[in-house]
VMD Tcl script that builds the backbone (N, CA, C; Angstrom):
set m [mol new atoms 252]
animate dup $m
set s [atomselect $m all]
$s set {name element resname resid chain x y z} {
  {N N UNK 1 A 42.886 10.743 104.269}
  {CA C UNK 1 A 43.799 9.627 104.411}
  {C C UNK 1 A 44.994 10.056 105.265}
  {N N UNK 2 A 45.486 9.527 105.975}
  {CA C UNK 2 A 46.889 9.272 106.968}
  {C C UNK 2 A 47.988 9.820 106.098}
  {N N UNK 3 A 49.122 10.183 106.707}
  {CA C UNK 3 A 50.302 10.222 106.195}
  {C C UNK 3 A 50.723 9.049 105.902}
  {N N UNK 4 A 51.002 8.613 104.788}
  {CA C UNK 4 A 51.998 7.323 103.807}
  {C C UNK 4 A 53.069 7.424 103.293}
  {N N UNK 5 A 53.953 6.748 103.366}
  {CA C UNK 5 A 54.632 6.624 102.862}
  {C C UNK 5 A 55.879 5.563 102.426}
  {N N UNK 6 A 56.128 5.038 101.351}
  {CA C UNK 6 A 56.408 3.399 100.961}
  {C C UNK 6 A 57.824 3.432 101.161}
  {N N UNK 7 A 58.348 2.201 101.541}
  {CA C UNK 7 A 59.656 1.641 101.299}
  {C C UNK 7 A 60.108 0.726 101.006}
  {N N UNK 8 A 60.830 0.449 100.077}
  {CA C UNK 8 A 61.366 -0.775 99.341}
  {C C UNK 8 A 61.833 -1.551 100.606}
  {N N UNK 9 A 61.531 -2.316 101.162}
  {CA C UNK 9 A 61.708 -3.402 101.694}
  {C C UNK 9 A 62.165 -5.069 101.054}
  {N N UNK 10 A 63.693 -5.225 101.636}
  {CA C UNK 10 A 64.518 -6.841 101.043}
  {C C UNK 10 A 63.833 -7.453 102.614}
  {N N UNK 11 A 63.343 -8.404 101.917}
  {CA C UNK 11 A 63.432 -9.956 103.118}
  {C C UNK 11 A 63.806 -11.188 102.362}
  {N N UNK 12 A 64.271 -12.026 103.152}
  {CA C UNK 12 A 64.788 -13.114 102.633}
  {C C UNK 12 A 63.182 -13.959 102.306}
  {N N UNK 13 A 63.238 -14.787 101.372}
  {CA C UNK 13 A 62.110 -15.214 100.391}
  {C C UNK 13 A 60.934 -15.899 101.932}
  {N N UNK 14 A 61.989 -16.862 102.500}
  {CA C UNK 14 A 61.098 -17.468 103.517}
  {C C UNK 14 A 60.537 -16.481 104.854}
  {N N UNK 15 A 60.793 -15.920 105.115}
  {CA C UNK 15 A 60.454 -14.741 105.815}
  {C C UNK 15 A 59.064 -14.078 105.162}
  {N N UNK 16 A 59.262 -13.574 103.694}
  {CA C UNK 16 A 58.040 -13.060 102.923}
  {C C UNK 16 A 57.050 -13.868 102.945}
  {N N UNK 17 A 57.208 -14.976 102.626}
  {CA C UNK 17 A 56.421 -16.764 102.369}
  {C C UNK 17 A 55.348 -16.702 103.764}
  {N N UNK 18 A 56.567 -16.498 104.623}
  {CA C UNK 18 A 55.727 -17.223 106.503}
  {C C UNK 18 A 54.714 -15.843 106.535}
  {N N UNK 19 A 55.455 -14.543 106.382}
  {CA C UNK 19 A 54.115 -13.505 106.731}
  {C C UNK 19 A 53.284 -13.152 106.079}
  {N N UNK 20 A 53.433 -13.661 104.518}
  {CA C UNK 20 A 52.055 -13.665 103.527}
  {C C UNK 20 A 51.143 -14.539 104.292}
  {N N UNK 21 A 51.218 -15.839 104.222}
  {CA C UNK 21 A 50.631 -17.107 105.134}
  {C C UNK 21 A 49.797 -16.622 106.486}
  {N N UNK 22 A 50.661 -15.892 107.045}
  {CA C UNK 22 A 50.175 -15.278 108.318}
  {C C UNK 22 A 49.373 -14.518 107.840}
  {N N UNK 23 A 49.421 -13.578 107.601}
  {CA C UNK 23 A 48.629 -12.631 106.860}
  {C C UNK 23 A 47.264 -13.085 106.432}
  {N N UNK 24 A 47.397 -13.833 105.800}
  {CA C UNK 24 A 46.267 -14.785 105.039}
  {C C UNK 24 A 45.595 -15.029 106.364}
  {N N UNK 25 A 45.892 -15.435 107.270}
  {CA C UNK 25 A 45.194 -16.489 107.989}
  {C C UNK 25 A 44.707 -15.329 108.999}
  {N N UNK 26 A 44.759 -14.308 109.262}
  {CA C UNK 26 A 44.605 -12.834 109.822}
  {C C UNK 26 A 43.280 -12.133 108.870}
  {N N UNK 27 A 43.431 -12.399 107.867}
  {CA C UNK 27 A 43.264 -11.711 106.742}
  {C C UNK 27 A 42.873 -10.281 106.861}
  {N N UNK 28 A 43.851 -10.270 106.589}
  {CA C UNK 28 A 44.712 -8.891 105.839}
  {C C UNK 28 A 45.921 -8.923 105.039}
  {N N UNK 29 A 45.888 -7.907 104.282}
  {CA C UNK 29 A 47.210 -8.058 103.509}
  {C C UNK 29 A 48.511 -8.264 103.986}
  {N N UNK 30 A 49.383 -8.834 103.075}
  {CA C UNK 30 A 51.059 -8.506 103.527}
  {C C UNK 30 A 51.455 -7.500 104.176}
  {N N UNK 31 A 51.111 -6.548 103.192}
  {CA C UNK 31 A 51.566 -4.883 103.956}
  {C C UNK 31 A 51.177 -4.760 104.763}
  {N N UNK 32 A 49.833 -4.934 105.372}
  {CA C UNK 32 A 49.285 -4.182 106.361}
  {C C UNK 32 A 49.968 -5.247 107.822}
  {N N UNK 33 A 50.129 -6.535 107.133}
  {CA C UNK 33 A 50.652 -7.263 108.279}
  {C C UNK 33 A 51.845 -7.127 108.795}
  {N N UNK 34 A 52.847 -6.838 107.833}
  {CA C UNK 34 A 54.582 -6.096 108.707}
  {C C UNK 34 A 54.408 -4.969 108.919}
  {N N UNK 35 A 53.218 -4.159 108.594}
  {CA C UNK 35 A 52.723 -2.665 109.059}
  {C C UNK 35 A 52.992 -2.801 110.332}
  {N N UNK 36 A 52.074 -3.952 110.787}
  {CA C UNK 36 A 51.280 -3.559 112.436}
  {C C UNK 36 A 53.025 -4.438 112.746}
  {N N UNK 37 A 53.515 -5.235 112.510}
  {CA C UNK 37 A 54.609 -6.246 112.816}
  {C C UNK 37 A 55.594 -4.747 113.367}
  {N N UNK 38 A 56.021 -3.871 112.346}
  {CA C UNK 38 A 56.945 -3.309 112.399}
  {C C UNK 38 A 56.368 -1.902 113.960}
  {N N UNK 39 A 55.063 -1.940 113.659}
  {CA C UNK 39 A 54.930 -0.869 114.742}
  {C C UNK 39 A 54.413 -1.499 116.278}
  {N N UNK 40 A 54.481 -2.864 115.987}
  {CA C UNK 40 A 54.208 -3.444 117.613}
  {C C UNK 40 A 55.928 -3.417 117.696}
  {N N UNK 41 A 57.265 -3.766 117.370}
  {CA C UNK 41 A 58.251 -3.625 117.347}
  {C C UNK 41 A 58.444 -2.340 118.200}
  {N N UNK 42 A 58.201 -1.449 117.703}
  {CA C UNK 42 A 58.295 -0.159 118.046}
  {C C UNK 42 A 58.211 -0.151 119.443}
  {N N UNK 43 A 56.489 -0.130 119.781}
  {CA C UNK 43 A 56.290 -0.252 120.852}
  {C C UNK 43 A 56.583 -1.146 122.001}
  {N N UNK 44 A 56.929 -1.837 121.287}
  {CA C UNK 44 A 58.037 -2.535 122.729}
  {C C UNK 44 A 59.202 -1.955 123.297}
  {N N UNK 45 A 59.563 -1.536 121.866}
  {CA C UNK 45 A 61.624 -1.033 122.644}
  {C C UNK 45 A 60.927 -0.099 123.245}
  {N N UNK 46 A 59.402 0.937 122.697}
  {CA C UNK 46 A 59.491 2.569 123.773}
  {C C UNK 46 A 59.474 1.714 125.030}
  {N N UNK 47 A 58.452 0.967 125.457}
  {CA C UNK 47 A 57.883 0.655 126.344}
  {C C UNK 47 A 59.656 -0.228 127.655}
  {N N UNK 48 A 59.832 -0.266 126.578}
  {CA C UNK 48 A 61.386 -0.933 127.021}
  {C C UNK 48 A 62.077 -0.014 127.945}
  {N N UNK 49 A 62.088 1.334 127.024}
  {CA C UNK 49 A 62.976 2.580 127.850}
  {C C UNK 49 A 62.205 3.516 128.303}
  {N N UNK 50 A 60.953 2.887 128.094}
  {CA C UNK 50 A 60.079 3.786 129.592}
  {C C UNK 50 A 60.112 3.388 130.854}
  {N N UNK 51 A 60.261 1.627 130.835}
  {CA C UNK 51 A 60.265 1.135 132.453}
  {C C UNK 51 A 61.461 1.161 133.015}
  {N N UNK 52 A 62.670 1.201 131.532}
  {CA C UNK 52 A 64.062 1.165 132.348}
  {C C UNK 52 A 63.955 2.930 133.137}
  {N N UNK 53 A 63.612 3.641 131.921}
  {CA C UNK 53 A 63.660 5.272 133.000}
  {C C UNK 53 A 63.030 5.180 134.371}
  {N N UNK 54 A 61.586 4.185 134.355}
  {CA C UNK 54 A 60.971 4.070 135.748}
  {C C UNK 54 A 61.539 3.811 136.701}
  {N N UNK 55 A 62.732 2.620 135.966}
  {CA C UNK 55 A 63.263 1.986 136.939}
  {C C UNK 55 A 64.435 2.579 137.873}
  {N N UNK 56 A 64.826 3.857 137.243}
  {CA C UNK 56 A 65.997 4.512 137.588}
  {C C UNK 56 A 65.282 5.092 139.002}
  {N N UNK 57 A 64.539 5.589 138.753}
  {CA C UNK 57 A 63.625 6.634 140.133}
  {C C UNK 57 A 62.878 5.440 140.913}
  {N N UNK 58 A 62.935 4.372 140.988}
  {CA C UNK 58 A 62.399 3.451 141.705}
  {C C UNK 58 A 62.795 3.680 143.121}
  {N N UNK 59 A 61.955 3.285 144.229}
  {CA C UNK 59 A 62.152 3.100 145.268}
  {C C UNK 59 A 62.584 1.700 146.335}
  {N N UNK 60 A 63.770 0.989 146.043}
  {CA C UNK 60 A 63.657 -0.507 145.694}
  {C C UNK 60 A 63.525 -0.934 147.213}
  {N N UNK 61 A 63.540 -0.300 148.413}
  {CA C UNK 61 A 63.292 -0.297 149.764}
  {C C UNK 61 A 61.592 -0.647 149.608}
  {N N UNK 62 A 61.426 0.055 148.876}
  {CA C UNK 62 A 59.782 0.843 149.329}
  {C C UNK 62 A 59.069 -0.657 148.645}
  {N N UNK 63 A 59.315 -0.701 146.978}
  {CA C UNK 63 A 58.641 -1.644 146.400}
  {C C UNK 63 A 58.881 -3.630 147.291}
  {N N UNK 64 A 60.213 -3.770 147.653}
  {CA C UNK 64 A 60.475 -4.554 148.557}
  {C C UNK 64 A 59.596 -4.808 149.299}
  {N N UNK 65 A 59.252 -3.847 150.556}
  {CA C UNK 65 A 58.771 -3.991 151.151}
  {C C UNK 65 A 56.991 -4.096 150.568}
  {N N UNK 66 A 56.701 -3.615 149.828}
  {CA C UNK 66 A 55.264 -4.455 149.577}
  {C C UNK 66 A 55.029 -5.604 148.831}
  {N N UNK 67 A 56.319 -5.741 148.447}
  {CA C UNK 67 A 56.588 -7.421 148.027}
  {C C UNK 67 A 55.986 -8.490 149.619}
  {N N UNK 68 A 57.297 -7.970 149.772}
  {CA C UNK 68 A 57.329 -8.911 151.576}
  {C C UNK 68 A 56.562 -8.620 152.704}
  {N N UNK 69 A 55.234 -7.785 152.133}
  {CA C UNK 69 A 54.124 -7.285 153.655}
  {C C UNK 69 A 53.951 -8.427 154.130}
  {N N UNK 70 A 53.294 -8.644 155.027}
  {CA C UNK 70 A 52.509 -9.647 155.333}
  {C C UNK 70 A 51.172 -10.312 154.906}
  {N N UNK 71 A 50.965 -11.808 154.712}
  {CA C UNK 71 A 49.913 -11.826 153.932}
  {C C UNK 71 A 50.294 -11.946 152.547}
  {N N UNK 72 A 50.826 -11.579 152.178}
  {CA C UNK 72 A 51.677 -11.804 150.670}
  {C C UNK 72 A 51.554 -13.078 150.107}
  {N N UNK 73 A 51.177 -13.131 148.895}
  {CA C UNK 73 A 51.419 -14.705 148.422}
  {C C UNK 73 A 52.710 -15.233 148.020}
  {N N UNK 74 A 52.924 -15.876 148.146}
  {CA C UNK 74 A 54.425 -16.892 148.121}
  {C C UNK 74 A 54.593 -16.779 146.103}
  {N N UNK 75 A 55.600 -15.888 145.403}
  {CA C UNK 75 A 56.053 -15.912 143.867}
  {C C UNK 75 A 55.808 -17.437 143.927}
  {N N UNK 76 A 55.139 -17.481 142.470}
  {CA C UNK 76 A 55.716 -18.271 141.618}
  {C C UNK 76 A 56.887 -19.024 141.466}
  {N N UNK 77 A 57.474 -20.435 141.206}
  {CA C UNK 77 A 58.763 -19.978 140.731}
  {C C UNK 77 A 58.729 -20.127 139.719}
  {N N UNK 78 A 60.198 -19.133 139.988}
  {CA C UNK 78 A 60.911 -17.940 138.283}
  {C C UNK 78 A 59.954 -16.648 139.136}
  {N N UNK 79 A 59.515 -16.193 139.664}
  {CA C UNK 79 A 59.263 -14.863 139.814}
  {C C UNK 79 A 59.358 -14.374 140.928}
  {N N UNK 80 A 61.103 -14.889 141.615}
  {CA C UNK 80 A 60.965 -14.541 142.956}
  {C C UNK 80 A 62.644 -13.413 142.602}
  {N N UNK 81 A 62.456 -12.190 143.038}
  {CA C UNK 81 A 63.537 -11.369 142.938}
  {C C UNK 81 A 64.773 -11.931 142.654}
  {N N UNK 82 A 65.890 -11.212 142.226}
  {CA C UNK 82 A 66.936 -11.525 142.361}
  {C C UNK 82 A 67.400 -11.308 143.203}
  {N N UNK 83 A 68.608 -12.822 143.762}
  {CA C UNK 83 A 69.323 -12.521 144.666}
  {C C UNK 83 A 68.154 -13.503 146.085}
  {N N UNK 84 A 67.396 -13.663 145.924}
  {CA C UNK 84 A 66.344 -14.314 147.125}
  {C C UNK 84 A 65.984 -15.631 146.997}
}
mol reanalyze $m
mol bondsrecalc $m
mol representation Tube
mol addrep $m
């Protein structure tokens, strides 16, 4: 078995209510459902301050420019740089 280990966890009643429900409808337990809740959490903020570190060493000339090659498809809008 894995390393375990429990913690008294407070949530406000409706909070417990909505992710039992969820849970249910997943089926799997409560626990196991703010399990995965609490460790997709996780992995967002890493993933958060992995792209901001990426972003520090970025090349914003370089990536620009294969934005704007030629041939390029015209963003979306909402997904056109800032500032353009």
């Amino acid at each position: 078995m894995s390393d375990l280990s429990t913690f008294p966890l407070r949530l406000p009643k409706h909070v417990k209510e909505s992710a039992a429900l969820l849970a249910k409808r997943e089926g799997t337990s409560t626990n196991q459902f703010i399990s995965l809740a609490v460790a997709e959490k996780i992995a967002s903020l890493k993933a958060r301050e992995y792209f901001a570190e990426c972003a520090k060493h970025a090349d914003m000339d370089k990536f620009l420019a294969i934005l704007n090659r030629p041939h390029s498809p015209t963003p979306y809008p909402g997904d056109e740089m800032p500032g353009q």
